[in-house]
MARRO-235996 format. One record per residue: x, y, z of N, C-alpha, C, O in turn; residue in three letters. Coordinates in pm, whole numbers, plus 50000, padded with zeros to 5 digits. Atoms other than C-alpha are relative to their C-alpha. Layout:
<nodes>
XYZXYZXYZXYZALA;...
</nodes>
This chain:
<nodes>
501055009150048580317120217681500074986650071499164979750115UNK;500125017049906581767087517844499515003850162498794995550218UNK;500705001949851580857098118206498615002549991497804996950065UNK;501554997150000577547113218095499264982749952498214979150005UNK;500395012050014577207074117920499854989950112498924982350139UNK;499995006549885578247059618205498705001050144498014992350198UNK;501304999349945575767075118425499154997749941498614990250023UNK;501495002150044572727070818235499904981249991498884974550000UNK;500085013749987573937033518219499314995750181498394988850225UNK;499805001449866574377035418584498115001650061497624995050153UNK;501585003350023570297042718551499434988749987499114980550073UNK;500245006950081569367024218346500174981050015499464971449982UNK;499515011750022571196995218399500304994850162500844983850165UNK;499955000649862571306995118822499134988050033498274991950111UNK;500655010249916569656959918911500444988850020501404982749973UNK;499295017949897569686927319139500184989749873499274986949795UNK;500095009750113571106902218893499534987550079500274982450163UNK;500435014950000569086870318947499634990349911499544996349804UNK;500455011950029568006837618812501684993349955502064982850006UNK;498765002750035571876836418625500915003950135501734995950179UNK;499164997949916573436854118898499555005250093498645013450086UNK;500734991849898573056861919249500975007150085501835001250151UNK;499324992849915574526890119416499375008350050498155006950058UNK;500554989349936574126922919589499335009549858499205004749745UNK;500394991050164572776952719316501035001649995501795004250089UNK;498454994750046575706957919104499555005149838498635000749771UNK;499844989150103576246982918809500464990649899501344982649929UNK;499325003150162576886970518433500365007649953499715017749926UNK;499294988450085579726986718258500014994649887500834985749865UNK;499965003750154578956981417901501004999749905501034992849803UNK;499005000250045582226992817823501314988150011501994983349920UNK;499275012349935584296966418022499944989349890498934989949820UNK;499425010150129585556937617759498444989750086497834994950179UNK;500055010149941583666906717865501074986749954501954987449868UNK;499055014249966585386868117928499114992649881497914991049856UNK;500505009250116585716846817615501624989050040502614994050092UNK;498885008949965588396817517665500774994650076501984993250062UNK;500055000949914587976805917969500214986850015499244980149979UNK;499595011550060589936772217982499684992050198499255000050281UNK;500045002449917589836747118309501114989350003501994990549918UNK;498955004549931592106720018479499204989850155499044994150270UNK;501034999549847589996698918741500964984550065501614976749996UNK;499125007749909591646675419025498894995450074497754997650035UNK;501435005549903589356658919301499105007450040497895005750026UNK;500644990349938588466686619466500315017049964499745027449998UNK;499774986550116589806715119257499755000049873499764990949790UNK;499975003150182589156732618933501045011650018501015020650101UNK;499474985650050591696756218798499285004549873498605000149780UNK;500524988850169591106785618561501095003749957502095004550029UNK;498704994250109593486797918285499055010349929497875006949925UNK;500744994650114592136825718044501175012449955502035016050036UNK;499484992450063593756850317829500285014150068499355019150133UNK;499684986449961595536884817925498925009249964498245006849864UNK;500954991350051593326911417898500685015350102500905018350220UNK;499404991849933594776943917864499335015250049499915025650079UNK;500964990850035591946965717873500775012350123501325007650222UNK;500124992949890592546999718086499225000150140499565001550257UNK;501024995849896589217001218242500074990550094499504994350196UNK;499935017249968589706966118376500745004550105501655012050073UNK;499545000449911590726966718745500154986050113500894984750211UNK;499795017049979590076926418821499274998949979498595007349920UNK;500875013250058587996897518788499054997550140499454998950256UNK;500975007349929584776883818959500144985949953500414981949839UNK;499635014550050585066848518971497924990950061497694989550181UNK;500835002449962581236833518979499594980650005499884972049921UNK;499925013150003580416800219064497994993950045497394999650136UNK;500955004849987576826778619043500204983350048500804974849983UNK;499325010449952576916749419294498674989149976497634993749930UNK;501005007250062574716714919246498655007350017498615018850062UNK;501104997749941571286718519288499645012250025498795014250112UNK;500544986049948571026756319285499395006449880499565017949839UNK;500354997850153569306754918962500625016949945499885026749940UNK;499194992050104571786779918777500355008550095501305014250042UNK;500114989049994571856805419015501525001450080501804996450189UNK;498364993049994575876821619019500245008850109499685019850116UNK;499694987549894577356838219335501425003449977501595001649857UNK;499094990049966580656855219394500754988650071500394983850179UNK;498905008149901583606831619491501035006750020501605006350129UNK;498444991049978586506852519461499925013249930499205015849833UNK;499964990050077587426885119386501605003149990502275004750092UNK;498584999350065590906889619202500465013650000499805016249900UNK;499664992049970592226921119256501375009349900502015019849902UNK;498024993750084595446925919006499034994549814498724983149777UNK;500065007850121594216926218628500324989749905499664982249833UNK;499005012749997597356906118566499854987749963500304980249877UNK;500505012049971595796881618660499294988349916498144988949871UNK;500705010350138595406847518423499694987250095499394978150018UNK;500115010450006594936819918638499345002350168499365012950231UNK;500824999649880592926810418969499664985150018499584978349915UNK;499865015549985592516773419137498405003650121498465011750214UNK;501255002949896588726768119336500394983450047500604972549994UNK;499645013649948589406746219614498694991750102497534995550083UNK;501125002949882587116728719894498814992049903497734989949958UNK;501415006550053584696710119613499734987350041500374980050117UNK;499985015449968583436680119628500404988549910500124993149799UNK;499655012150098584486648619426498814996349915497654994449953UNK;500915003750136582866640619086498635008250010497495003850003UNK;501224990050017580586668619093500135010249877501235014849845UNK;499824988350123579756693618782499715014750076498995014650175UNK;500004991849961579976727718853499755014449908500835016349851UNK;500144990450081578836760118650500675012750079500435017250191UNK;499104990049994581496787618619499875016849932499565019049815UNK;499914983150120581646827718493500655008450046500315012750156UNK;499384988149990584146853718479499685011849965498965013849867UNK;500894985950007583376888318506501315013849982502075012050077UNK;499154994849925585896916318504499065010950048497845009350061UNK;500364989349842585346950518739500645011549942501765008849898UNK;499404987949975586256985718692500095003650126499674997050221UNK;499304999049811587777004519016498835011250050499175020850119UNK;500594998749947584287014619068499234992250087498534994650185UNK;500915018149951582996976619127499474998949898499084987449882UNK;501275000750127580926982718798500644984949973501714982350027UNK;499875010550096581116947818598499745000049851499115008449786UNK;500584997950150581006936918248498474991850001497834986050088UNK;501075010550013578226920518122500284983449986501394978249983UNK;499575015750014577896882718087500764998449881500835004049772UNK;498725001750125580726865817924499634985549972498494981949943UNK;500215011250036581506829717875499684991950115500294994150219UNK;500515008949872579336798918113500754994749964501134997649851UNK;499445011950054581386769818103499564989250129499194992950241UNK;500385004649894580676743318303501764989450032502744988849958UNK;498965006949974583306720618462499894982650147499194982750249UNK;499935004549888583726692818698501094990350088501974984150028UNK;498855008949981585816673418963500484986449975499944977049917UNK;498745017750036588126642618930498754989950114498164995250208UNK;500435008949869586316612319143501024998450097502225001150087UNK;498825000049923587646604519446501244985349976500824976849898UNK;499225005350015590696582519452499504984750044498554983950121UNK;500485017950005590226539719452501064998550130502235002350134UNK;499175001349887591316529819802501174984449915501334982749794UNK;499215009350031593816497019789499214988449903497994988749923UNK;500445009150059592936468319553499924989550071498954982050059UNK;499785017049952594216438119770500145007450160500605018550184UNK;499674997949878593946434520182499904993450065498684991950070UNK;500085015349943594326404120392500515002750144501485009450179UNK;499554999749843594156398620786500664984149956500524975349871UNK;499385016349970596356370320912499384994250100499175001450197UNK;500695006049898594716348021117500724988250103501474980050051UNK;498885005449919596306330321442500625009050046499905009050145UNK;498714993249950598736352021554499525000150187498435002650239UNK;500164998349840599176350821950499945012050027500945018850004UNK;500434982049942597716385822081500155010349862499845022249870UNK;500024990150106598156402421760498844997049847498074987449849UNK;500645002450126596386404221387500905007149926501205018749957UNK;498934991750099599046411021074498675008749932497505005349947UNK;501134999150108597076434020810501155005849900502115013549911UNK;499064994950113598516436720483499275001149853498454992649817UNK;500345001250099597876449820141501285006349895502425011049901UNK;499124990750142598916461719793500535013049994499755021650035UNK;499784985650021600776493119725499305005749909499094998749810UNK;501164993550071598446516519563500835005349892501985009349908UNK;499214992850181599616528819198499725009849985500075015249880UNK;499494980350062599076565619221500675004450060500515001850179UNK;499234999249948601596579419302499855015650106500795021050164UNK;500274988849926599986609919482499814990850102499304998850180UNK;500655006049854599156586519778501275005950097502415008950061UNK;498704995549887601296597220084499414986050104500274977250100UNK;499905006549890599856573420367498674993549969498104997549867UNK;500895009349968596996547220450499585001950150500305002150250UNK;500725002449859594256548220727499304988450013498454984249934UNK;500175014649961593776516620887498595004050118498765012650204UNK;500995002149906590306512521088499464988550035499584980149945UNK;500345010849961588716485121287498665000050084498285008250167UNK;501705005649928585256471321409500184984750063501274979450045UNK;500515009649916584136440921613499474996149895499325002249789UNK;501245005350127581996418321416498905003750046498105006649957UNK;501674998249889578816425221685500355019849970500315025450080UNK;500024983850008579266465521599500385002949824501214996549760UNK;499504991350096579476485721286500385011750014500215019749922UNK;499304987149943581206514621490501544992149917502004980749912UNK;498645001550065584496518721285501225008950091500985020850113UNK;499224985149923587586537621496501714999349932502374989149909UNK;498415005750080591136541021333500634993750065500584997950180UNK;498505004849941593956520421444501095006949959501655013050050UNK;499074994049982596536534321298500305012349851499255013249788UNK;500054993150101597706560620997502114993349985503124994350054UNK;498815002350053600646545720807500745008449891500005008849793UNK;499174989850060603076569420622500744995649926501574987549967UNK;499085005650096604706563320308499324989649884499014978549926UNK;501285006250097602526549119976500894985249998500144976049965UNK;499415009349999605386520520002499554993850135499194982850091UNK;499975006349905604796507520327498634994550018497645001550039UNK;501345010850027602096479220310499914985850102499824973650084UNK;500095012849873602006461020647499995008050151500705017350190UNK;500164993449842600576466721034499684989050065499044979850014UNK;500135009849917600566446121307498855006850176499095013650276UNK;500634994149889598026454121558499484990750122498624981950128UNK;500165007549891598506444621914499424999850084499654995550196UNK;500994999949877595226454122037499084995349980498095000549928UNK;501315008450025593196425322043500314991450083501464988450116UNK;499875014149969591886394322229500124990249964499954987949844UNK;499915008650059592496363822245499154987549959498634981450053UNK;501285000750069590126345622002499005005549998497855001350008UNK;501104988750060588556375421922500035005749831501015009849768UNK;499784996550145587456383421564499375013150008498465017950075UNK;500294985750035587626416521415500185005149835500774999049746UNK;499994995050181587346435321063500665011749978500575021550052UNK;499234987850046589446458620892499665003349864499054996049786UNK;500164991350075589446483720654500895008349914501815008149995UNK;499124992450014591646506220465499375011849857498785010549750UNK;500604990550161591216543620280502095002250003503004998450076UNK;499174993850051594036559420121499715014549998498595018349963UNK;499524985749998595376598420164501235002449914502354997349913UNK;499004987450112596996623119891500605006650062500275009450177UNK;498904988249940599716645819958499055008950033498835012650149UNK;501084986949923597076671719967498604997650039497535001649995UNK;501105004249900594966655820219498934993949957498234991550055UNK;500765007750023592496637120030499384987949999499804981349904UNK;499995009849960590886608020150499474992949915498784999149835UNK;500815010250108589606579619943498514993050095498084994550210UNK;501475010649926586286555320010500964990450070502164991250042UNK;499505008749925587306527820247500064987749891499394987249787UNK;499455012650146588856493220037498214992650043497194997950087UNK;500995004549907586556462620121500504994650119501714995150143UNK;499805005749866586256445020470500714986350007500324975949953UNK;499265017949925588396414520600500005001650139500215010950217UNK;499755002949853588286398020896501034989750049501514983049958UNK;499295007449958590366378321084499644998150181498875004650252UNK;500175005249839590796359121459501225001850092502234997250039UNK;498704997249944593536368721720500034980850024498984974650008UNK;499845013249950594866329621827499464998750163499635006250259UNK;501074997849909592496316622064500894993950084501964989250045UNK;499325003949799593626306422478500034984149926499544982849814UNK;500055012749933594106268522529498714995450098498075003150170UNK;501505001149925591166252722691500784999850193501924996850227UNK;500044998549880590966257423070500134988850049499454979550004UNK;499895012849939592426230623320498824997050097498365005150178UNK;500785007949976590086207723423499914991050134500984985450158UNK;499825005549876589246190923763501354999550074502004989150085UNK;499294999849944591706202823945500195001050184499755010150256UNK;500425002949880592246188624292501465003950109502525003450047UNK;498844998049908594946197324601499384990450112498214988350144UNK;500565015449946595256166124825500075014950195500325026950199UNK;499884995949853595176177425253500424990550121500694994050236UNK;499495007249917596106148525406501624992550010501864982450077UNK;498575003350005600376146625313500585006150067500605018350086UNK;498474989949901603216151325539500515010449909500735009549789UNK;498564989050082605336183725452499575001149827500655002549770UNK;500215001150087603736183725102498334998149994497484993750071UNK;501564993750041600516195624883500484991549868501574993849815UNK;499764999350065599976173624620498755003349899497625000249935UNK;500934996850103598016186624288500174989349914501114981649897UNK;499805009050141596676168623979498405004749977497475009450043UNK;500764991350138594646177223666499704991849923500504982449921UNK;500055003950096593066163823395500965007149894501385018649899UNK;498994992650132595306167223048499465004049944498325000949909UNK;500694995550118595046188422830500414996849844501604996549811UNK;500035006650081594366176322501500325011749850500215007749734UNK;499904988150096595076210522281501664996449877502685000949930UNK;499284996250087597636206321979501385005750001502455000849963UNK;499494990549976599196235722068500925000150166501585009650207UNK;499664995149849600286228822451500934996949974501204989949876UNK;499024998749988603546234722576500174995050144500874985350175UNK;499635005849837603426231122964498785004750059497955011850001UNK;500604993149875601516237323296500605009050069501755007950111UNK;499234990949885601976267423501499164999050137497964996750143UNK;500775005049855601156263523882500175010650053501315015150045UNK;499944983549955600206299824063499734995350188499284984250216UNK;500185002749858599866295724428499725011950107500445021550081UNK;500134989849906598776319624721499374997950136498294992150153UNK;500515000149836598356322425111498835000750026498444993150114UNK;500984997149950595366333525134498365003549828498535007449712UNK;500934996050124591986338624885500005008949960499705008849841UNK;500064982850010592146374824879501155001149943501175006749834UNK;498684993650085595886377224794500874997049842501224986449789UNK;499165005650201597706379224402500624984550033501084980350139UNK;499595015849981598616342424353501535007249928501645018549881UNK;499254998250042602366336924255500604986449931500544974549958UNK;500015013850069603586317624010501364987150095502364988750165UNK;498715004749895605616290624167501064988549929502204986449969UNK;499545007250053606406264323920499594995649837498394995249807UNK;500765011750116605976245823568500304985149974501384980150006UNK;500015016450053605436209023441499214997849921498055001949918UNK;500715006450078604686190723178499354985850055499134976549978UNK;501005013049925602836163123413498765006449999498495017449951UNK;501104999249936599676161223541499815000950158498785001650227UNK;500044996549866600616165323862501315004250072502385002750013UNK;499044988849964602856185424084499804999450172498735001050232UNK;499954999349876604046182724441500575009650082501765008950113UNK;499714986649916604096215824652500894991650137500114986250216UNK;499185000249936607186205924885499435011350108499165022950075UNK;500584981649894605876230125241500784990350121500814978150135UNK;499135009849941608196222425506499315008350148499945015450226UNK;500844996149893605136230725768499074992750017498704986549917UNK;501055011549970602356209525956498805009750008498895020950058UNK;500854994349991598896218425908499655014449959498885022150016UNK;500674984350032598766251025700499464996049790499704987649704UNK;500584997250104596986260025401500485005449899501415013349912UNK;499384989550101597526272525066498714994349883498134983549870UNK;500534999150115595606282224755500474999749851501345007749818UNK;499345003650093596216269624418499475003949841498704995249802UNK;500695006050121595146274724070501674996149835502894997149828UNK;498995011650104596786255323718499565006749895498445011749900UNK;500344995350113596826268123381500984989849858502064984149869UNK;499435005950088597776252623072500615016449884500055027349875UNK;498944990850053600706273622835499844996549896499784984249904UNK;499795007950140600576266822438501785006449991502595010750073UNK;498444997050024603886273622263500475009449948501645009249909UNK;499844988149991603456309122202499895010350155500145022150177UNK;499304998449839603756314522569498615007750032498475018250095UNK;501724991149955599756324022591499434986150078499654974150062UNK;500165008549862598036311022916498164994749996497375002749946UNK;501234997650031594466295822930499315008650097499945018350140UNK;500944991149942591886311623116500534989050163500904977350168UNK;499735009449853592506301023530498664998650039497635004950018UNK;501735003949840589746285723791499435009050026500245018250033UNK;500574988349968587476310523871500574998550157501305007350202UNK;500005003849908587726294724193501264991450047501334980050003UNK;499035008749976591146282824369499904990050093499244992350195UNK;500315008549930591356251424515500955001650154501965008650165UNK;499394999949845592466246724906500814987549984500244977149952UNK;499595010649917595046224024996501055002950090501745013150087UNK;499385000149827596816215425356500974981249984500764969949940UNK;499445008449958599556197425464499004992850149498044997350211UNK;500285006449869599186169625756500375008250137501465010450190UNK;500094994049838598296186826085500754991850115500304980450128UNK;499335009849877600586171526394499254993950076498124997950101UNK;501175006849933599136148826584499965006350141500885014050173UNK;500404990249936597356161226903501344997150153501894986350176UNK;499175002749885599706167727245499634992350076498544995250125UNK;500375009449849599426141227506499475007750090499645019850078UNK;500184993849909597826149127816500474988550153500104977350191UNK;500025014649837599096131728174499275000150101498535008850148UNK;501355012949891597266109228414500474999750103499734996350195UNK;499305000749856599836111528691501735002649925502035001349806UNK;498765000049992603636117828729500494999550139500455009550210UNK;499865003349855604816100629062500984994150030501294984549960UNK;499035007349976607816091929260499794985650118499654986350240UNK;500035009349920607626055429368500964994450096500934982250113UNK;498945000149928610516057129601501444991649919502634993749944UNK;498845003950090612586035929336499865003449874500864999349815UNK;500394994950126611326049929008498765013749996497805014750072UNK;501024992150035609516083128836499084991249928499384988949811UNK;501635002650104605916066428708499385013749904499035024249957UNK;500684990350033604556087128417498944990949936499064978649927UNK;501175003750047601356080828265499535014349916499675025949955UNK;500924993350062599326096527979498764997949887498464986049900UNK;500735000650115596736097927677499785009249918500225020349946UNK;499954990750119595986114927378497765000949956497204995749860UNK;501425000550045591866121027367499834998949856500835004249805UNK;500404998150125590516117627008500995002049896500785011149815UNK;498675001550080594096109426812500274989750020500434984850131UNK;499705018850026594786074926703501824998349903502704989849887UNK;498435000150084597896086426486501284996650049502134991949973UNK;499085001349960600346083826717500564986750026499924977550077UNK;499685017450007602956052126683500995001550139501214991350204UNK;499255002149948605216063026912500765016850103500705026950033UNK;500094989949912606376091927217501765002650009502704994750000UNK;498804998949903609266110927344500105011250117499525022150122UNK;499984997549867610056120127665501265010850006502385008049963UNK;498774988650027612146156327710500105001650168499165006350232UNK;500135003949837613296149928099500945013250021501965013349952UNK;498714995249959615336177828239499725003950189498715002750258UNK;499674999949873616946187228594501045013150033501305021149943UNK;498684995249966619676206228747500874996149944501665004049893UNK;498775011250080621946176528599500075006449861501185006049808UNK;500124997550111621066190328291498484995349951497564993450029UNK;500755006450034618666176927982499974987049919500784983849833UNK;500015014950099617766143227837498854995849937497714997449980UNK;501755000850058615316130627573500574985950005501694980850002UNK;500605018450022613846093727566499664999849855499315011149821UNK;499985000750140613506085227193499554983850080499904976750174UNK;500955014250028610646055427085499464991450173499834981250231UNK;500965003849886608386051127393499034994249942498375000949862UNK;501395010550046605806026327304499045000050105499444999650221UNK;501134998249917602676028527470499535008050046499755018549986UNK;500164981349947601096056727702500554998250188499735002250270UNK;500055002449939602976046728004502005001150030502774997449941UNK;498024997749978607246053228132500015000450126499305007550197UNK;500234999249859608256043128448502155005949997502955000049925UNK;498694997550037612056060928481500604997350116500015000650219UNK;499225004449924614776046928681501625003350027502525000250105UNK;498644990349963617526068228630500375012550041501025020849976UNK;500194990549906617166091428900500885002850112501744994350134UNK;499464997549848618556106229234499195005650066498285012750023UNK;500504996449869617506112629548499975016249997500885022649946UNK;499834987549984616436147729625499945012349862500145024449875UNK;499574991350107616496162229265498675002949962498024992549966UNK;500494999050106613866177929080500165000149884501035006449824UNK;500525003450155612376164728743498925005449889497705004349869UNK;501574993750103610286179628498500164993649900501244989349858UNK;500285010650135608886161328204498995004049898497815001849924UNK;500765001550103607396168527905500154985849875501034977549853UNK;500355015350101605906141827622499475006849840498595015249823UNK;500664996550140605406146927239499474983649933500024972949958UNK;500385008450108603566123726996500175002349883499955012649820UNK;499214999650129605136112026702499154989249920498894978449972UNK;501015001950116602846102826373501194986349938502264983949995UNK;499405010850070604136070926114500635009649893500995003249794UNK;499544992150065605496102825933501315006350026502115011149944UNK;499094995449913607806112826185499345015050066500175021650129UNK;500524991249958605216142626284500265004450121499484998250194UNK;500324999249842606006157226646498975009550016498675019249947UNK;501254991949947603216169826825500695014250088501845017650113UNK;499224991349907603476198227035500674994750191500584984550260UNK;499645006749842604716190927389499075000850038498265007149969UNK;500985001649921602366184927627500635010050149501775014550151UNK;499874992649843602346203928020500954989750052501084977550048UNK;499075005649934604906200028198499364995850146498595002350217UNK;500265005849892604676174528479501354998650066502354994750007UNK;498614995249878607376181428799499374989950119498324988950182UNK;499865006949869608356156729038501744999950067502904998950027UNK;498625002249919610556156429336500234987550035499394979350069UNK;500375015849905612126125829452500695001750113501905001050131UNK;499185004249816612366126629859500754987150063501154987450180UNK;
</nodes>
């Protein structure tokens, strides 16, 4: 009689359950107990189920049906339980503070079901309150502190730290801090006097993220202002000297002075002072060098340099003599010379040599040497330098060769 019942149910009773439930066609076993005491348990994103043993024979597991928002009532198939055993079951993946409509079903080990048992409805936990308190520090040389409160649930495992620009509302993490105790980051990727905003959510042991706290901002510590008319002199012996307006910042510590050969090449630093000016020692006539100046505060941050470095040159030597004659007057060598377009020169010397050897003349006045300490028969050769009120020598001049017959 029960299989002949069973089939005629199996008639009878063969259709698509909709509006309450939606599945494939499934069979009602009239016999099958149905679900009365169907208890819950709900977390952020989980609900558990609890319900009573059920020892029925026919009973081979549980349909577990679930109705999600907005689907006005209609119940699908979340799990299927497999061991009658079976009292308890956890739905995971929901969403936070949402209601949810629930129904247990059990199954004979044909698939048949019972009929409807108990709806219950249920829903999740909200999500978790990020930090209460969160403060940037403001100042810091190249960095921004960020610090807040330790969060009071004690499910928190770690904190995600994110950051924006003030000109953007693109958010990107900085960093993920570990440990619901640890309530401080130092982040050393920022400019200097640049403001930026932070953020912070909180994460559960089992991965749950919170809403973001609210926003603070803060300023990394801004440069020192940029040195100001800065000049390199070109007309000093053996020496470049620089000078600057002061800088008037609070915060300064010194000048740093960068220097380089050429425009194109890395400058190097070469010196500091707390003056306003600074004398490049170059123990060469007439060369060049490129300069720029920066002012240092007392966190050892530099201002912005010259776009543009300035040129300066030592004193160029004054120009070589040229001679007018070199002649033996049967009792003396006559030399004679001039210097075209060079007025610098105070004073000459004369580099005489021979067979005898060589001899220099030191402080010739004028453009004119008549020499009298000679012999018969010898060749003389003579070169002449010009010497500056600096002590500059020029280069030599051509050599002028006389015999005396």
């Amino acid at each position: 009689m029960r299989v002949l019942r069973l089939a005629s149910c199996a008639i009878s009773l063969g259709i698509v359950l909709t509006g309450c439930i939606a599945t494939k066609t499934t069979q009602i076993n009239p016999d099958l107990p149905t679900m009365s005491g169907l208890k819950t348990i709900s977390d952020i994103t989980e609900i558990a189920f609890e319900w009573p043993l059920m020892a029925d024979a026919n009973i081979s597991g549980y349909y577990l049906y679930r109705s999600n928002p907005n689907d006005n009532h209609h119940l699908n198939v979340i799990a299927k339980l497999n061991d009658k055993f079976t009292t308890h079951y956890v739905d995971s993946n929901l969403a936070p503070a949402t209601e949810y409509l629930y129904e247990l079903r059990t199954y004979d080990e044909l698939g048949n079901i019972s009929g409807e048992g108990q709806r219950i409805s249920a829903s999740t936990q909200p999500l978790i309150e990020s930090v209460s308190f969160i403060q940037a520090i403001y100042g810091l040389p190249n960095k921004i502190k960020v610090l807040w409160r330790p969060h009071p649930d004690l499910r928190v495992a770690s904190y995600i730290l994110e950051k924006s620009s003030l000109s953007s509302d693109r958010w990107h993490e900085v960093a993920r801090i570990n440990g619901r105790l640890n309530v401080e980051y130092i982040d050393n990727d920022v400019k200097a006097g640049q403001n930026y905003r932070y953020r912070i959510s909180v994460k559960t042991c089992n991965g749950i993220v919170s809403a973001p706290s609210k926003v603070v901002d803060a300023q990394a510590k801004a440069l020192l202002n940029m040195v100001m008319n800065l000049n390199a002199s070109v007309n000093l012996p053996k020496k470049i000297l620089l000078t600057w307006e002061p800088n008037l910042n609070e915060d300064f510590d010194h000048y740093a002075i960068y220097r380089a050969t050429n425009e194109i090449f890395p400058m190097t630093k070469i010196a500091t002072t707390i003056d306003v000016a600074y004398e490049d020692l170059v123990n060469d006539n007439g060369v060049n060098y490129y300069y720029k100046v920066t002012a240092v505060d007392k966190d050892g941050l530099e201002s912005p340099r010259q776009n543009a470095p300035v040129v300066g040159s030592t004193l160029s030597a004054p120009k070589e003599p040229v001679f007018n004659y070199a002649r033996f007057n049967d009792s003396a060598i006559e030399l004679s010379w001039n210097i075209s377009s060079d007025s610098r020169a105070v004073k000459y010397k004369i580099t005489k040599s021979s067979k005898q050897g060589q001899d220099i003349i030191y402080d010739v006045v004028g453009q004119s040497y008549s020499d009298f300490n000679i012999q018969r028969g010898v060749e003389y050769t003579y070169k002449i330098q010009a010497i500056d009120e600096y002590g500059i020598e020029s280069k030599y001049s051509k050599k002028a060769v006389v015999i005396t017959k």
